[in-house]
Residue frames relative to the residue before (quaternion, step in Angstrom):
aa qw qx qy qz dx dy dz
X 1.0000 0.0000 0.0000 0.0000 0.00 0.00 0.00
X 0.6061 0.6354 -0.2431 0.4120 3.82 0.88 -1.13
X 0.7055 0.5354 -0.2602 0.3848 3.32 1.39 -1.21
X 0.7406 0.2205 -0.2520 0.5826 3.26 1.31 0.23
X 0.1911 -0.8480 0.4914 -0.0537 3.12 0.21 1.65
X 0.4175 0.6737 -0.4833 0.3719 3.84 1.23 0.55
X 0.7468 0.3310 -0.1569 0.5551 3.56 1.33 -0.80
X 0.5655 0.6799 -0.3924 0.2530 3.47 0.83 0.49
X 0.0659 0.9141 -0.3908 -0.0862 3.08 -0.39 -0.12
X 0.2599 -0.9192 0.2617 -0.1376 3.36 -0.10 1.84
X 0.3591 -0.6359 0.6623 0.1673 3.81 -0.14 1.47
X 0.0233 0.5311 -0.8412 0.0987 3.90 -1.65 0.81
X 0.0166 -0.7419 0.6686 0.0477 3.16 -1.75 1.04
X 0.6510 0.4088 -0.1984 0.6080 3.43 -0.31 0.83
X 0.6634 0.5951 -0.3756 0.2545 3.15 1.53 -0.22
X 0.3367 0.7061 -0.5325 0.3235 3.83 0.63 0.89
X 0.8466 -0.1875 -0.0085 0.4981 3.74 1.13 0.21
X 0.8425 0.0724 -0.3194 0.4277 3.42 -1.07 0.87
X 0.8756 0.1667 -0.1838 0.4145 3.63 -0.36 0.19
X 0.8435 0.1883 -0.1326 0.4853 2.98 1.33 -1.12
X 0.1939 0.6490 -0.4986 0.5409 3.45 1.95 1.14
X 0.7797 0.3023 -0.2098 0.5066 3.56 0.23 -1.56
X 0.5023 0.6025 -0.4279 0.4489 3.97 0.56 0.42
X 0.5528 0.6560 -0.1329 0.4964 2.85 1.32 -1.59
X 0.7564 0.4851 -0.1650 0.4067 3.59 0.20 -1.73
X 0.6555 0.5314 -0.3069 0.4402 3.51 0.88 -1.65
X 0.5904 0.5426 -0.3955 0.4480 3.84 0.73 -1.38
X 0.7171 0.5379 -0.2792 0.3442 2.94 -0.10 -1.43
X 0.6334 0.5301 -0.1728 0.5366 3.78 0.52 -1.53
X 0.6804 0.3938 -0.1622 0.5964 4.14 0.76 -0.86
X 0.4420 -0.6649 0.4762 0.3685 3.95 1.32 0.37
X 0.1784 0.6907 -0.7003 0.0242 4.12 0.03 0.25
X 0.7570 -0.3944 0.4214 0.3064 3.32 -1.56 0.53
X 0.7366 -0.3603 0.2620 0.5088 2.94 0.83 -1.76
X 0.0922 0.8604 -0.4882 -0.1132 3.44 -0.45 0.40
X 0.4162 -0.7523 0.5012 0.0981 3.49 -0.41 0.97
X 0.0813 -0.8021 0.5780 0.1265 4.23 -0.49 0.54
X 0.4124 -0.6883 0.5868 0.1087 3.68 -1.12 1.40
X 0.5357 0.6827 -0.4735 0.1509 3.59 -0.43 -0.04
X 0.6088 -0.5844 0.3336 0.4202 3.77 -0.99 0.65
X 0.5818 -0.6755 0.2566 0.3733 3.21 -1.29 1.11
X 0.3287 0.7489 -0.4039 0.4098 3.90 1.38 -0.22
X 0.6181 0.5950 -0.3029 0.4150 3.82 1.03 -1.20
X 0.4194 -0.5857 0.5896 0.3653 3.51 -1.61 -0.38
X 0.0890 -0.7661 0.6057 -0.1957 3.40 1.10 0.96
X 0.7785 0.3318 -0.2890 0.4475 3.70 -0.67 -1.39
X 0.5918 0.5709 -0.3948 0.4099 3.80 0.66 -1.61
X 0.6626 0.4903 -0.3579 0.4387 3.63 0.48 -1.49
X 0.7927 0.3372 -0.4111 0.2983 3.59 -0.31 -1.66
X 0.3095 0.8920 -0.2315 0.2344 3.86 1.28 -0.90
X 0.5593 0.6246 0.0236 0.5445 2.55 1.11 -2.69
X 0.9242 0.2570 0.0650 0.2750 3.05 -0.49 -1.57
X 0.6146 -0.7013 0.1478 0.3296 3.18 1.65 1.11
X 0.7812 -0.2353 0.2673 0.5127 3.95 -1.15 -0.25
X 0.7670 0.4905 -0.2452 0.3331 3.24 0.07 -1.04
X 0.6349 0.3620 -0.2041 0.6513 3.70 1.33 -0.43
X 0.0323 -0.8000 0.5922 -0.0906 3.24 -1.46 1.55
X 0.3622 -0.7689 0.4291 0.3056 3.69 -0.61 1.05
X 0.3231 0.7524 -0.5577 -0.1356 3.47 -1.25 0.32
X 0.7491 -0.5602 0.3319 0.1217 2.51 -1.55 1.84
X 0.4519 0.6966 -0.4955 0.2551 3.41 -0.46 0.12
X 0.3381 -0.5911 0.6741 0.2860 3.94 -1.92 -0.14
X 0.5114 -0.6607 0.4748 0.2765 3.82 -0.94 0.88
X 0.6649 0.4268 -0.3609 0.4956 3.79 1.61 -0.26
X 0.6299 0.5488 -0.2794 0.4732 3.53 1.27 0.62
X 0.4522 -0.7891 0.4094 0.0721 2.52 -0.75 1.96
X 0.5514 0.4728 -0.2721 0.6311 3.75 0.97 -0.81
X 0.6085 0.6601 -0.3122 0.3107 3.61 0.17 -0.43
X 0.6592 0.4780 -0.0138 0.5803 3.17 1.01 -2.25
X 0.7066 0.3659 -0.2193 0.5645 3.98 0.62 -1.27
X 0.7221 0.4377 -0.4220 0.3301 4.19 0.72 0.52
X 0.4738 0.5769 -0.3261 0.5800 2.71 2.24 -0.97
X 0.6585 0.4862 -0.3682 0.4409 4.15 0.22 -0.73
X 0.6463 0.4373 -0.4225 0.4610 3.46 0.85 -1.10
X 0.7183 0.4100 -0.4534 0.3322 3.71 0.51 -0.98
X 0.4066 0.5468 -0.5500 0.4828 4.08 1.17 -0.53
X 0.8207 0.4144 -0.3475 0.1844 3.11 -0.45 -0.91
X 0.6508 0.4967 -0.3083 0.4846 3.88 1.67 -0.53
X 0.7072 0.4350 -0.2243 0.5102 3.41 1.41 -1.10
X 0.7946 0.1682 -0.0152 0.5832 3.92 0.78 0.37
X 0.0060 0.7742 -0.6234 -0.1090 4.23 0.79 -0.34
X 0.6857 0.1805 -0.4499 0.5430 3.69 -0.48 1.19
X 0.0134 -0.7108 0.6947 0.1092 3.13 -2.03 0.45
X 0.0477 -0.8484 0.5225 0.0699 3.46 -0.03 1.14
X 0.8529 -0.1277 -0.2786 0.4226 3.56 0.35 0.63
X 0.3797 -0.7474 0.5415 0.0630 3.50 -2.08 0.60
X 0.2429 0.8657 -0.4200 0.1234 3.20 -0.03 1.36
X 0.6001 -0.7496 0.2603 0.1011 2.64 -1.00 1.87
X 0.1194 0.7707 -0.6219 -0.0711 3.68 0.00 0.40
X 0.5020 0.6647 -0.4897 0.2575 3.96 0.37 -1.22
X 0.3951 0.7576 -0.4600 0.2415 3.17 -0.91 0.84
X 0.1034 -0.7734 0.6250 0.0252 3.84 -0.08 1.26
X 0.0557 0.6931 -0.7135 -0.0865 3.73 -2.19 -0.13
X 0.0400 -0.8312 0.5318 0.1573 3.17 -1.14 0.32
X 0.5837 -0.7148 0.3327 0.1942 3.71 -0.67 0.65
X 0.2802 0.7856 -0.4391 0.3339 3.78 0.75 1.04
X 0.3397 -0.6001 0.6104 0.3898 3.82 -0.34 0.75
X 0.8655 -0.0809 0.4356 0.2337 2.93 -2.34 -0.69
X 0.5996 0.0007 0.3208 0.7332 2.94 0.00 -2.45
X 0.1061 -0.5691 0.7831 0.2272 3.24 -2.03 0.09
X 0.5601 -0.6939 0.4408 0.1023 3.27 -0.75 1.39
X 0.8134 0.3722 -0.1310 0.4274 3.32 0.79 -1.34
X 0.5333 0.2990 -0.3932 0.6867 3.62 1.57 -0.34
X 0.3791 -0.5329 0.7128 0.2532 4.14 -0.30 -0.32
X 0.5885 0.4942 -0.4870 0.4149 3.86 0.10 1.60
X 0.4376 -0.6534 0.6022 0.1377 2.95 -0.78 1.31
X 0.6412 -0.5171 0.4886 0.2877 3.84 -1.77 0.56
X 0.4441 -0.5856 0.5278 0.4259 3.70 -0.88 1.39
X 0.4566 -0.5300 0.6448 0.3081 3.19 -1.77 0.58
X 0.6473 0.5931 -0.3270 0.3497 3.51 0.84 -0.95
X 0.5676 0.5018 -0.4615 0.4616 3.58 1.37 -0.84
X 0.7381 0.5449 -0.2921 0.2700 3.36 0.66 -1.24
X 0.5520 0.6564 -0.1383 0.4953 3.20 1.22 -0.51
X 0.4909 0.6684 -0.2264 0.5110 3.52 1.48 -0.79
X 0.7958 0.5210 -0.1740 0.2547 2.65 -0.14 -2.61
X 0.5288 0.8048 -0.0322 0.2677 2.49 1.54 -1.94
X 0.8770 0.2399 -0.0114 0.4162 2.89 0.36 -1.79
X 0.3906 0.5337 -0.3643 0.6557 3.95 2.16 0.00
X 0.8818 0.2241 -0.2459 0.3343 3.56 -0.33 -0.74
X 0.6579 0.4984 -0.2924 0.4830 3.59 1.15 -0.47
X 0.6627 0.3060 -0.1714 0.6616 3.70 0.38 -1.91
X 0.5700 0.5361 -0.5441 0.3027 3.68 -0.19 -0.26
X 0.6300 0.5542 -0.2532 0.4815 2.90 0.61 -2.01
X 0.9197 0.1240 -0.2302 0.2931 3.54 -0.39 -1.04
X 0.4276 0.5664 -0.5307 0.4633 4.02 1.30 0.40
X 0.4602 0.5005 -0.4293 0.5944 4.11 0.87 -0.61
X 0.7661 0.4580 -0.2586 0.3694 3.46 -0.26 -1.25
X 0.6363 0.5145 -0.2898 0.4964 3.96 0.70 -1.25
X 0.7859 0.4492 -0.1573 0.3947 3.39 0.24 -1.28
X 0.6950 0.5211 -0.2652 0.4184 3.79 1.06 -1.00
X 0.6238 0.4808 -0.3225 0.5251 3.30 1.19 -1.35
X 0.5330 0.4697 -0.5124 0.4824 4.08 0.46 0.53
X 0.6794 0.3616 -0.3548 0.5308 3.57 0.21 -0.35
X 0.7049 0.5174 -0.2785 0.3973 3.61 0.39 -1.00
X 0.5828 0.4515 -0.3833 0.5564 4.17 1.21 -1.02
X 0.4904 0.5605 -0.5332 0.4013 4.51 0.86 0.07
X 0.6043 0.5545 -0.5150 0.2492 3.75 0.93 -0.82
X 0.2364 -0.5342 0.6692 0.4592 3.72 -1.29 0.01
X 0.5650 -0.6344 0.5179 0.1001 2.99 -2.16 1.57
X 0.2029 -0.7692 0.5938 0.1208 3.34 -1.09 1.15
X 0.5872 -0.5875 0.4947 0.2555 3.37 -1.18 0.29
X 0.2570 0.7349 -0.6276 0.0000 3.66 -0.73 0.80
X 0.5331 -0.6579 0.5097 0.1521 3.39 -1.78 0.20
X 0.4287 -0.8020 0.3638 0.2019 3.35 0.27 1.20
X 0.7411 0.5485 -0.1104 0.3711 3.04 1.32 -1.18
X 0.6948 0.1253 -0.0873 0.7028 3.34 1.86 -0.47
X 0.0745 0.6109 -0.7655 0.1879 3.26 -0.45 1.26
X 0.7330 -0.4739 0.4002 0.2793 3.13 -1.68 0.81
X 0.8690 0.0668 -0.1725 0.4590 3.77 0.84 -0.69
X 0.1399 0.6581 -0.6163 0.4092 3.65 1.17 1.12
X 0.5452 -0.4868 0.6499 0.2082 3.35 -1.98 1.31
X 0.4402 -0.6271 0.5511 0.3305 3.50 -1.41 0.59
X 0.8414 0.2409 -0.3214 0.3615 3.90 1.19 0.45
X 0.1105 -0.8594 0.4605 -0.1929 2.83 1.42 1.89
X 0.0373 0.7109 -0.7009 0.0434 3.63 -0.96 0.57
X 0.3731 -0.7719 0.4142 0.3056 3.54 -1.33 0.56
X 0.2647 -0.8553 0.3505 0.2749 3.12 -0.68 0.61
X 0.4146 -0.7723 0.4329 0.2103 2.76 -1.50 0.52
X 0.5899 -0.6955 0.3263 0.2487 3.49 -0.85 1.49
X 0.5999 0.5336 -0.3954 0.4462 3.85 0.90 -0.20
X 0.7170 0.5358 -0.2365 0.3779 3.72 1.32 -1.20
X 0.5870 0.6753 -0.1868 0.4056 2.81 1.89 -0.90
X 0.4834 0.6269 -0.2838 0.5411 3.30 1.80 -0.97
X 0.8118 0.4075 -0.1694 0.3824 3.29 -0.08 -1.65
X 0.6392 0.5165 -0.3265 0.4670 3.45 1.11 -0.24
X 0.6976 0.3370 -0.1253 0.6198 3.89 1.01 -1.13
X 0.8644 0.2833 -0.1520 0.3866 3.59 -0.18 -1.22
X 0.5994 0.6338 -0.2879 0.3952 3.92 0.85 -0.20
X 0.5123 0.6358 -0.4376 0.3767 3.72 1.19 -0.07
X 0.4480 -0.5073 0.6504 0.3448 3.10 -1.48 0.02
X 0.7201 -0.6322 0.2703 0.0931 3.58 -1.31 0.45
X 0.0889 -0.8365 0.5282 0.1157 3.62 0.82 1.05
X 0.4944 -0.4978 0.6503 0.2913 3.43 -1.60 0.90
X 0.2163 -0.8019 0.4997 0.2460 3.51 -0.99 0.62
X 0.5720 -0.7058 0.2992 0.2918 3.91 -0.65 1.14
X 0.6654 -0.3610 0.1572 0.6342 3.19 1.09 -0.34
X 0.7561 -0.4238 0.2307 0.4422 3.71 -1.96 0.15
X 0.4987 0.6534 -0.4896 0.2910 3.88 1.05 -0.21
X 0.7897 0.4756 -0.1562 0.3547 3.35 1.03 -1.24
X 0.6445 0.2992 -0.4064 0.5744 2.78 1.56 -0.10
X 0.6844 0.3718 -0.5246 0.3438 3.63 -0.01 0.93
X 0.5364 0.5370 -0.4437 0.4764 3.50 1.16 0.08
X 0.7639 0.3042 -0.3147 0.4742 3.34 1.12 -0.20
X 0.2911 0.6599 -0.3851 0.5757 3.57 1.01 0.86
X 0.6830 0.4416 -0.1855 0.5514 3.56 0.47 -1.77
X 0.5986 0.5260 -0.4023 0.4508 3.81 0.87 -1.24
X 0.6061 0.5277 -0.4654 0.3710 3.74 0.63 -0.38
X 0.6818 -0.5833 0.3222 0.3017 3.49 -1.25 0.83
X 0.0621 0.7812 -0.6188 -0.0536 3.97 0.39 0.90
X 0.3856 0.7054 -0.5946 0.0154 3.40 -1.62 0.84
X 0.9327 -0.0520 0.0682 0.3503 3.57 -0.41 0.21
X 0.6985 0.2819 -0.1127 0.6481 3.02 1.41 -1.53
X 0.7178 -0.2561 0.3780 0.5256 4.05 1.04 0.13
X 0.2766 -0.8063 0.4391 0.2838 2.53 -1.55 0.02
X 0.1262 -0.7796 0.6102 -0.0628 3.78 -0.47 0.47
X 0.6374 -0.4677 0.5202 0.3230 4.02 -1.33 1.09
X 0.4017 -0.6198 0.6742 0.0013 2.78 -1.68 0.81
X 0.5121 0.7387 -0.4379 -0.0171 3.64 -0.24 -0.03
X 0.4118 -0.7454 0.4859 0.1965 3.59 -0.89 1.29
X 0.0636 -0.6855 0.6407 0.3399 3.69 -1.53 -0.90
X 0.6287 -0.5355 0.4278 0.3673 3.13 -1.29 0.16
X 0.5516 -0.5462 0.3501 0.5243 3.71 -1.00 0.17
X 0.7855 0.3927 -0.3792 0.2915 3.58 0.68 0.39
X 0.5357 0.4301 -0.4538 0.5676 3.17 1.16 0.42
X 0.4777 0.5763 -0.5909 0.3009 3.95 0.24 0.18
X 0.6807 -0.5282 0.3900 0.3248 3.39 -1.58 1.46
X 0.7368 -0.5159 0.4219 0.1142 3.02 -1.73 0.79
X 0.6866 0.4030 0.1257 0.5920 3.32 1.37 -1.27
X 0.3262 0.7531 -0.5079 0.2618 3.40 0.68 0.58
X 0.4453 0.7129 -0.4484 0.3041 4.06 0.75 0.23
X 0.6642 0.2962 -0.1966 0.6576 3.76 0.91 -1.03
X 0.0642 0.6651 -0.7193 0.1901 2.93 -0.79 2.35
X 0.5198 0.7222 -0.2939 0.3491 3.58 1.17 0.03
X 0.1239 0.9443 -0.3027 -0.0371 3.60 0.56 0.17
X 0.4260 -0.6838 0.5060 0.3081 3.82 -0.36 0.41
X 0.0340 0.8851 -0.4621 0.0436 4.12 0.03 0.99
X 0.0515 -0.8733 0.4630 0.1426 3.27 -0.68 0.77
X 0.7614 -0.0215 0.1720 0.6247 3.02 1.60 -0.89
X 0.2259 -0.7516 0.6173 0.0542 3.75 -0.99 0.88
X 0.4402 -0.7527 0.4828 -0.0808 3.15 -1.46 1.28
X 0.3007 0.8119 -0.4987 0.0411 3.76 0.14 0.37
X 0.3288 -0.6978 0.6363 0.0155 3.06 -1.51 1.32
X 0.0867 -0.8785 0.4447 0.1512 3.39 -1.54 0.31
X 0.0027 0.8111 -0.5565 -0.1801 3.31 0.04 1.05
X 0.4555 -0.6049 0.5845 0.2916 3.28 -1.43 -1.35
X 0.7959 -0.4104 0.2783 0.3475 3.17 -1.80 1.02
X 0.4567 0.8257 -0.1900 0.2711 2.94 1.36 -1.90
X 0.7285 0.4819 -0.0066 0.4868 3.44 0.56 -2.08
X 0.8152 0.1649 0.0051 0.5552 3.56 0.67 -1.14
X 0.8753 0.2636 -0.1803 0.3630 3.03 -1.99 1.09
X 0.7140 -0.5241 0.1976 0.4201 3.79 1.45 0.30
X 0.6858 0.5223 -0.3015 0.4074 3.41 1.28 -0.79
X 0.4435 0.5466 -0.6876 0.1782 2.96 -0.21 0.74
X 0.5436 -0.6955 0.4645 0.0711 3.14 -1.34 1.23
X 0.5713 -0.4957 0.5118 0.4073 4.00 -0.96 0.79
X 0.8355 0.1309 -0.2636 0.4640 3.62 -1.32 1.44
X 0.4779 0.7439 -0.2172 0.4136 3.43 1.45 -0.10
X 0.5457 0.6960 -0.3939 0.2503 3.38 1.75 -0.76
X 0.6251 0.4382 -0.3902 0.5148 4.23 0.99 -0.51
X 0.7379 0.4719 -0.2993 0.3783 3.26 0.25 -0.51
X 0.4107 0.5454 -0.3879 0.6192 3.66 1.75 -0.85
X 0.8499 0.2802 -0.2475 0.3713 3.53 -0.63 -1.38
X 0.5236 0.4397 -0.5721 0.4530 4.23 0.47 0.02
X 0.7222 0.6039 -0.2605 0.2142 3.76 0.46 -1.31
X 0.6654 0.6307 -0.0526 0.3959 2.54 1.88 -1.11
X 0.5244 0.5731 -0.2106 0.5935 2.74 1.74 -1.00
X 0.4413 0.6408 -0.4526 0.4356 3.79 0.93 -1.02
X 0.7917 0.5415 -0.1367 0.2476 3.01 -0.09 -1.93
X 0.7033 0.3572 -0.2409 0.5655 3.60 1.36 -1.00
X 0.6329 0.6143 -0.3743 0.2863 2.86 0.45 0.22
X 0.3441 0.8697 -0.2033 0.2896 3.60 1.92 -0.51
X 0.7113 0.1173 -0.1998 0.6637 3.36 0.74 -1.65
X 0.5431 0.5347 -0.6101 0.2165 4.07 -0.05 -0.21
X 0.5554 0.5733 -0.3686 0.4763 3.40 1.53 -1.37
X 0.7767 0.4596 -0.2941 0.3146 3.79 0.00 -1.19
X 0.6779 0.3012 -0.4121 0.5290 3.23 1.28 -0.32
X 0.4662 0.6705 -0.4993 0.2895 3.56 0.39 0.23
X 0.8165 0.3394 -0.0714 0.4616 3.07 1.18 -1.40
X 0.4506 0.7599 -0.4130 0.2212 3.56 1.48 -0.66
X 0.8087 0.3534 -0.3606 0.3018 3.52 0.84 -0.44
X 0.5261 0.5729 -0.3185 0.5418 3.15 1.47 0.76
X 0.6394 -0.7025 0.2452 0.1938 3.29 1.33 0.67
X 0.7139 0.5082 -0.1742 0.4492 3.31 1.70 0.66
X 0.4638 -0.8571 0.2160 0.0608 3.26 0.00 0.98
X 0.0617 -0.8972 0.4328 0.0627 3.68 -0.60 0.39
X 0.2901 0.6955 -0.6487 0.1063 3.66 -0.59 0.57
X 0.2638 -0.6910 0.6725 0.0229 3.19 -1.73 0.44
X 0.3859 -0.7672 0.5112 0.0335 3.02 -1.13 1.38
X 0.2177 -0.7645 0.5847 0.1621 3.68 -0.61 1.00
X 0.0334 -0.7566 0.6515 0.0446 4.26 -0.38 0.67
X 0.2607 -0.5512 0.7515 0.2521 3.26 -1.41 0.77
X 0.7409 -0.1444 0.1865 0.6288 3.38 -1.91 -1.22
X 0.0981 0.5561 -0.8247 0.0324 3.86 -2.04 0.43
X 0.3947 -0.7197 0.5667 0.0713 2.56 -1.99 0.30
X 0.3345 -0.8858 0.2104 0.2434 3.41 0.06 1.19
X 0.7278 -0.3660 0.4356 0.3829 3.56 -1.01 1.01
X 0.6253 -0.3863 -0.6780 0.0099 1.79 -1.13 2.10
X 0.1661 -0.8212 0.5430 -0.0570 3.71 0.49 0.59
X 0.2260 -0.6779 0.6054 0.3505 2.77 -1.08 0.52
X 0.2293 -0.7523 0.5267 0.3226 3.83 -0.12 0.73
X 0.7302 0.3762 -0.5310 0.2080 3.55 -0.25 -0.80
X 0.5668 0.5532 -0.3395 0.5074 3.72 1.13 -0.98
X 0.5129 0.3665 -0.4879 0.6038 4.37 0.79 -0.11
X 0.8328 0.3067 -0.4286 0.1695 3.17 -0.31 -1.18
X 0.5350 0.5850 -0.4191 0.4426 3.82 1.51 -0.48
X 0.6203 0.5242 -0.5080 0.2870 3.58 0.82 -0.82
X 0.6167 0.5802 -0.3510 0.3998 3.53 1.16 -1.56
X 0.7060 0.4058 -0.4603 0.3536 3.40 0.02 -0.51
X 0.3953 0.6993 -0.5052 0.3153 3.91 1.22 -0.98
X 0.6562 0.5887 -0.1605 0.4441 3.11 0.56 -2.27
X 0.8872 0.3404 -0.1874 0.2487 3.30 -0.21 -0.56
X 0.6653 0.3601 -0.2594 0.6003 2.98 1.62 -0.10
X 0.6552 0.4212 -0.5382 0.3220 3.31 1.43 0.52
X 0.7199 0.3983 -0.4264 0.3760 3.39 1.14 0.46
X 0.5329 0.6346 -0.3102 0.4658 2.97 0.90 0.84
């Protein structure tokens, strides 16, 4: 369905700057139907949708608001009647060990509690409430196996191999901030964002690989973070680690909730990126400048 992004039409929260600005842009640029930006009314929400012509509309609103989320849907629903996808960008952190030893304070509960409640309950009240408007679409039929931008030696994967391959390590000390952006950058970057790559060999591909045909109605996207997964999370990182994280578990309960209604769910885990449009190679040369000149 996605691969023809002329008939889509596409709810973004958070989407008044970084990630879900450059979400925002790409649709738009690729001719979407429509794509509408969530963000609090304090944001450049209105400035952004403005920018980015008719098709893009601002609504005002907080992702922990219920009356909010059900005005922004009601307006989808006069200015376009279908939403076929929901992607999560909203999402705040703030940088405070645990304890600070040297002042004798312990982490606001209230920060934690915040972070919490924007990047987790956000994430999934947006999510609860949208996937009602979105199960109205009539389902179209796509082919997993040939989508317009699938490699010609795509294979599905399979979520257990995928585990043991990324999430099963023991914990490397990281050498310094180069390595962890050169391995960031290693993440697949292309048009649609950026989001892991991961293959299998011809012997670890799934057992079941015949039903590539699928009934679709809608598509779901979540965002967590490096942070959450695979070790990196980073000293002061612990609210933000544990909302993202949560993000993340939440994926297959959500997909199987909704699978028989023909809508989908995955969630994307970003380290450091740079947001659409950049020029990336000229960022990524600048970052390295920087870094080797203090270093």
């Amino acid at each position: 369905m996605l691969s023809n992004l002329k008939n889509v039409v596409a709810l973004i929260t958070g989407g008044s700057s970084g990630l879900g600005k450059s979400t925002a842009e790409y649709l738009i640029k690729q001719g979407c139907k429509g794509v509408v930006i969530f963000d609090l009314p304090t944001s450049k929400g209105k400035q952004v949708a403005s920018e980015l012509g008719k098709n893009c509309l601002f609504a005002p609103g907080d992702v922990r608001n219920v009356d909010d989320i059900n005005q922004t849907l009601d307006l989808i629903k006069k200015e376009f009647n279908q939403l076929n996808a929901l992607i999560n960008c909203a999402g705040i952190s703030v940088a405070y060990k645990t304890y600070n030893f040297h002042k004798n304070v312990a982490h606001s509960l209230e920060d934690f509690e915040k972070v919490l409640m924007v990047n987790t309950l956000g994430t999934f009240n947006v999510t609860r409430l949208a996937v009602g408007l979105m199960a109205q679409n009539k389902s179209q039929s796509i082919n997993l196996s040939h989508t317009n931008n699938a490699s010609k030696d795509f294979q599905p994967i399979n979520p257990q191999i995928i585990y043991k391959q990324n999430y099963n390590k023991k914990p490397q000390p990281s050498s310094n901030l180069m390595t962890n952006i050169n391995r960031h950058f290693s993440q697949q970057i292309s048009d649609n964002g950026i989001h892991h790559e991961a293959k299998e060999t011809n012997t670890e591909k799934m057992e079941n690989t015949d039903a590539k045909i699928v009934e679709e109605k809608g598509v779901v996207i979540m965002t967590s973070a490096s942070a959450a997964l695979d070790y990196n999370g980073q000293s002061g990182q612990v609210a933000f680690a544990a909302s993202k994280a949560a993000v993340a578990g939440m994926t297959i309960p959500l997909a199987r909730d909704f699978s028989d209604n023909g809508i989908r769910v995955c969630t994307i885990a970003p380290g450091l990126y740079l947001s659409y449009p950049s020029k990336l190679k000229a960022s990524r040369s600048v970052l390295r400048q920087r870094w080797q000149t203090i270093n």
